[in-house]
MARDOSE-358369 format. One record per residue: residue number from 1; y, z, x of N, C-alpha, C, O in turn; residue in three letters. Coordinates in steps of 0.02 Angstrom, whole numbers. Each point is the difference from the previous one (the first is absolute). Layout:
(atom NUM,(Y,Z,X),(Y,Z,X),(Y,Z,X),(Y,Z,X),'ALA')
...
END
This chain:
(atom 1,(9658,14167,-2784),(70,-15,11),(7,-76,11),(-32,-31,43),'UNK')
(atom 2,(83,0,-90),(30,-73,11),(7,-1,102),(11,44,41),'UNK')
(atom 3,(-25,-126,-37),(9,-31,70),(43,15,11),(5,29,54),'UNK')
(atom 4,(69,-39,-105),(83,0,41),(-29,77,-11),(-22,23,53),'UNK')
(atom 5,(17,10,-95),(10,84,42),(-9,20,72),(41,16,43),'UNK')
(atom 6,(-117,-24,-39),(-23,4,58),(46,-9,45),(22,48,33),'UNK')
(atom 7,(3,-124,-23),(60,-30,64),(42,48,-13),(-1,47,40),'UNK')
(atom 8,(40,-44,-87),(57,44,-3),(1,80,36),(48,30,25),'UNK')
(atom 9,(-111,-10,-33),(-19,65,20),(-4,-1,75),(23,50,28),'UNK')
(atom 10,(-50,-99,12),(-34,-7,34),(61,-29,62),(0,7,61),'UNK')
(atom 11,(49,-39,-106),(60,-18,33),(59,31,8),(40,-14,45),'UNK')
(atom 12,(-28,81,-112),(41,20,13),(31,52,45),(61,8,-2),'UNK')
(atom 13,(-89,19,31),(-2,39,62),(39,-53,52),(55,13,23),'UNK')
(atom 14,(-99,-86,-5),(32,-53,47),(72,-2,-25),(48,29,24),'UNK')
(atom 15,(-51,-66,-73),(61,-21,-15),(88,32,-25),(45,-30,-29),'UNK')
(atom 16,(-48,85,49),(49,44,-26),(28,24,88),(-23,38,43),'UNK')
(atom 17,(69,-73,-46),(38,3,65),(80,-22,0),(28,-54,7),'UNK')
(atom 18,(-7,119,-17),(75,12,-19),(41,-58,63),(50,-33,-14),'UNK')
(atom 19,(-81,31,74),(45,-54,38),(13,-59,-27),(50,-32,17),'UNK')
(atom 20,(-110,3,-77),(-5,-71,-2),(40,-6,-82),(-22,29,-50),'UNK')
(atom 21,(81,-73,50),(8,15,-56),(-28,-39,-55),(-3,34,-51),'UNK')
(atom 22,(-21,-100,43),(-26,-37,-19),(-46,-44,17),(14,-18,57),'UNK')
(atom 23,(-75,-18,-80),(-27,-40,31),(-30,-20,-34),(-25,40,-39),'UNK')
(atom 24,(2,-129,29),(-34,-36,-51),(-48,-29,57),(18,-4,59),'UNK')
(atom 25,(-89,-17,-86),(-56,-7,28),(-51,-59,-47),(-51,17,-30),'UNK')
(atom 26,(72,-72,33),(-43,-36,-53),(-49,-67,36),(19,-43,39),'UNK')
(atom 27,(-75,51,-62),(-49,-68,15),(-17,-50,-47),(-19,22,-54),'UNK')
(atom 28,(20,-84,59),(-9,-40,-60),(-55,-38,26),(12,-37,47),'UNK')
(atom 29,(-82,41,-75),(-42,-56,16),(-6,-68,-51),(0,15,-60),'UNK')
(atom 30,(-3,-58,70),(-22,-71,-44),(-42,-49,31),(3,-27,55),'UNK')
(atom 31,(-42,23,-104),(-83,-58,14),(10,-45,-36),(37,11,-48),'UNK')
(atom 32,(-65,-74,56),(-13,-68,-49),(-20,-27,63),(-11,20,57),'UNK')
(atom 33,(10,-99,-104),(-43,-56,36),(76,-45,-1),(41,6,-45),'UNK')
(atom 34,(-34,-55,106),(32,-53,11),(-42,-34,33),(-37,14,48),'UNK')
(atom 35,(52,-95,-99),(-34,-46,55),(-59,23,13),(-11,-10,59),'UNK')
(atom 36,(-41,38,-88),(-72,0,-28),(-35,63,52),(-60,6,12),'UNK')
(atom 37,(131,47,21),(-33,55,31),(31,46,-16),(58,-6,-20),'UNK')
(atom 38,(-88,63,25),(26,62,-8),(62,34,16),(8,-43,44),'UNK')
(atom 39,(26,67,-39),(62,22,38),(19,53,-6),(-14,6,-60),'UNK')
(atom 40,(44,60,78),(-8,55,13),(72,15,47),(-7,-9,61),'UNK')
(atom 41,(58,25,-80),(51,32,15),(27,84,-4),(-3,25,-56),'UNK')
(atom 42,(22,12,101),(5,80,-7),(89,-9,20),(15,-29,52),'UNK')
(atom 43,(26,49,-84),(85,13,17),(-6,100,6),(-29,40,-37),'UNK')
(atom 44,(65,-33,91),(12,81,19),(64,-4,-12),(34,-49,13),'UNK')
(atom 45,(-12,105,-40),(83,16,20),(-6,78,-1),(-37,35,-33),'UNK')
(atom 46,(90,-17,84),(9,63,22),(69,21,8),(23,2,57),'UNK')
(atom 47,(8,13,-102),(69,20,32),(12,61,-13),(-38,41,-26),'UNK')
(atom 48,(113,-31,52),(45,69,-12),(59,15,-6),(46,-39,14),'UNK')
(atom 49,(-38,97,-35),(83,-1,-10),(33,-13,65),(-16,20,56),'UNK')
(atom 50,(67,-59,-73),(41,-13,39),(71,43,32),(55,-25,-6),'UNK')
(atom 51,(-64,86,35),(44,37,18),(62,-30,32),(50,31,-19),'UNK')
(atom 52,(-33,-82,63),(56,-23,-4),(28,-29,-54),(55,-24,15),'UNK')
(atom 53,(-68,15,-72),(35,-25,-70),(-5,41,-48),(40,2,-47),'UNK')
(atom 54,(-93,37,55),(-12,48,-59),(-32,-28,-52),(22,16,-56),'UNK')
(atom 55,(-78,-60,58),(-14,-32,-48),(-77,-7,-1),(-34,-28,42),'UNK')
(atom 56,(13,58,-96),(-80,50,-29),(-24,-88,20),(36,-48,-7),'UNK')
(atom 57,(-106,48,31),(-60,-57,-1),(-8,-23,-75),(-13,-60,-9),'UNK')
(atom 58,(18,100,-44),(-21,-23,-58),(75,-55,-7),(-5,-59,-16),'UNK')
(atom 59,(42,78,25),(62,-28,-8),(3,-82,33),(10,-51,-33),'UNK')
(atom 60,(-21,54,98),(-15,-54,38),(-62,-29,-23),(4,-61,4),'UNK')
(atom 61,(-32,71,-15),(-67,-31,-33),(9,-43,-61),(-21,-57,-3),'UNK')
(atom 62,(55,89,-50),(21,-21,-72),(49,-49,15),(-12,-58,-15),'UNK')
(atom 63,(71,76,47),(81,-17,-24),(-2,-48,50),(23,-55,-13),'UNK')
(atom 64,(-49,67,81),(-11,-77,31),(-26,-59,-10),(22,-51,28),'UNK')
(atom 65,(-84,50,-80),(-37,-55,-17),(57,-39,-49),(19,-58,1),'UNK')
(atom 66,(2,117,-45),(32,-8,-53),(80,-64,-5),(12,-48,-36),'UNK')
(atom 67,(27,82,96),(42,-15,31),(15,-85,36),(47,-39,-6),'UNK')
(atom 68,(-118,37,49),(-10,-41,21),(-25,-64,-58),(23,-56,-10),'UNK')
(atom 69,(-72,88,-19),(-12,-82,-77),(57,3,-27),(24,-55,-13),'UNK')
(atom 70,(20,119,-8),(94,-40,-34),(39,-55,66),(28,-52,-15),'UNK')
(atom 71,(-33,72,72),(15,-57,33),(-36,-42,7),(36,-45,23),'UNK')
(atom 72,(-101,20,-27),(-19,-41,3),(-13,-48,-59),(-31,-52,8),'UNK')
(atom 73,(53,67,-61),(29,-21,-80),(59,-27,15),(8,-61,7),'UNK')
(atom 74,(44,110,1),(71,-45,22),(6,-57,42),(38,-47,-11),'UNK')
(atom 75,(-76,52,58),(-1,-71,64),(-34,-34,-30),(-9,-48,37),'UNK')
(atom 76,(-33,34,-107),(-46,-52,-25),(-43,-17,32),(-20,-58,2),'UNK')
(atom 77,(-15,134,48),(-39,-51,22),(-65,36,-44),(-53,-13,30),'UNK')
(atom 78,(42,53,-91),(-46,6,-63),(37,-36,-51),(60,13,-10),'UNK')
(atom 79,(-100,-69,-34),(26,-19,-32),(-4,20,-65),(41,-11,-44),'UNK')
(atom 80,(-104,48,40),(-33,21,-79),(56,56,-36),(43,32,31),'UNK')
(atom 81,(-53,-29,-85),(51,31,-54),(-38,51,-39),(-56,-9,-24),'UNK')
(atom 82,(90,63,20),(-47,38,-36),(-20,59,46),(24,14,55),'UNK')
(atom 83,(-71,17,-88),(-37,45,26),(-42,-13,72),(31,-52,11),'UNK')
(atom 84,(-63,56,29),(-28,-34,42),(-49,68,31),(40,45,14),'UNK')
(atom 85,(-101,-26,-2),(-19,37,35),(-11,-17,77),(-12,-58,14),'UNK')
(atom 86,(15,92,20),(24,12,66),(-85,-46,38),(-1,-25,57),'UNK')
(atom 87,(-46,25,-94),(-88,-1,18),(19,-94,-3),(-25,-41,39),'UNK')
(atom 88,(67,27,-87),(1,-67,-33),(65,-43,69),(8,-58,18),'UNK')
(atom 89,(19,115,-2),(54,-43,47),(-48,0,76),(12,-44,41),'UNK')
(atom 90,(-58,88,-29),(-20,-3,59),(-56,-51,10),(-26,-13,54),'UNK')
(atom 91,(9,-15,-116),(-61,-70,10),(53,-46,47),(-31,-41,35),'UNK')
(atom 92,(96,39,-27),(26,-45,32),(9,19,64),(50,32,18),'UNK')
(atom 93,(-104,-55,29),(4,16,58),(63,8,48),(6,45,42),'UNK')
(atom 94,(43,-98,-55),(87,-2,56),(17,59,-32),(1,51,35),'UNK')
(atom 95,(14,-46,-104),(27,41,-31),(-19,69,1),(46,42,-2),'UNK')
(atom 96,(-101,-23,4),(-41,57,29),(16,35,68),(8,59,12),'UNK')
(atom 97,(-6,-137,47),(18,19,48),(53,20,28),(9,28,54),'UNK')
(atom 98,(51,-57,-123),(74,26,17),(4,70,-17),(45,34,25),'UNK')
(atom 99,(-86,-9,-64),(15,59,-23),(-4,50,59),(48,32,21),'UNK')
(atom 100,(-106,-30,0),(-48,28,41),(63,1,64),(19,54,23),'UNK')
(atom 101,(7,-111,-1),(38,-4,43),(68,34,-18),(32,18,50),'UNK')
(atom 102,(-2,-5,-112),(67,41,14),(-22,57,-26),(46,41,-1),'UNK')
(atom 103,(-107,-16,-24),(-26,82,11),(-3,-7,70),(40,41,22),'UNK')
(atom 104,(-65,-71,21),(-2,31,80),(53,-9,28),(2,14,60),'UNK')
(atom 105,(42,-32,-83),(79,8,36),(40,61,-19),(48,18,34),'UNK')
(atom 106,(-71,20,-98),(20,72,-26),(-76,48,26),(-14,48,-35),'UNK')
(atom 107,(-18,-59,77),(-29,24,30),(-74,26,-45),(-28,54,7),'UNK')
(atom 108,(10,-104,-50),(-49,22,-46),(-44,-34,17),(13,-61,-4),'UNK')
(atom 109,(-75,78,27),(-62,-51,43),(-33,9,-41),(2,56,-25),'UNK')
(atom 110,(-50,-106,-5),(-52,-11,-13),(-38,-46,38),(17,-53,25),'UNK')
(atom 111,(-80,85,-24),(-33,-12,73),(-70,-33,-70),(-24,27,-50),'UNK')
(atom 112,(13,-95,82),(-60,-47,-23),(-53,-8,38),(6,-33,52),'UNK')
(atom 113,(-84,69,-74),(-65,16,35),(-48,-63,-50),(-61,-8,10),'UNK')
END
């Protein structure tokens, strides 16, 4: 049996809990070298539906990032044109950090290990 089977099998018993109505669960690790050392970053995010708004984690997850780079296009403060991937806007550290900062004002933490 495939690895994701296994988890799936192995999880789905856990995870099937009619109280919870949604919930997204993602880890992002990234390695390289700066400045001639190694470097090693882990981002957690954990959220959930939001029962006072009614609004699924997948939702907040997507439509907030989303939301927030159309405003942050309009205020000029991205200047690039075009397509832009999201990996390519976060090399900019302020800009990264603004993000990061009005996801945690809609209550979306990502937590940096």
């Amino acid at each position: 049996m495939p690895p994701r089977e296994v988890a799936i099998e192995l999880l789905k018993k856990k995870l099937r809990r009619s109280e919870i109505k949604d919930m997204l669960a993602m880890k992002v690790d990234v390695g390289g070298i700066a400045e001639g050392s190694k470097r090693h970053f882990s981002y957690h995010l954990l959220d959930r539906y939001d029962t006072e708004n009614g609004i699924t984690a997948m939702a907040r997850t997507t439509a907030y990032p989303a939301s927030i780079i159309g405003q942050l296009i309009a205020s000029k403060a991205i200047e690039e044109k075009g397509v832009i991937p999201l990996e390519k806007l976060g090399v900019k550290e302020e800009l990264f950090n603004r993000i990061l900062a009005e996801l945690e004002e809609r209550q979306v933490k990502i937590l940096e290990s």
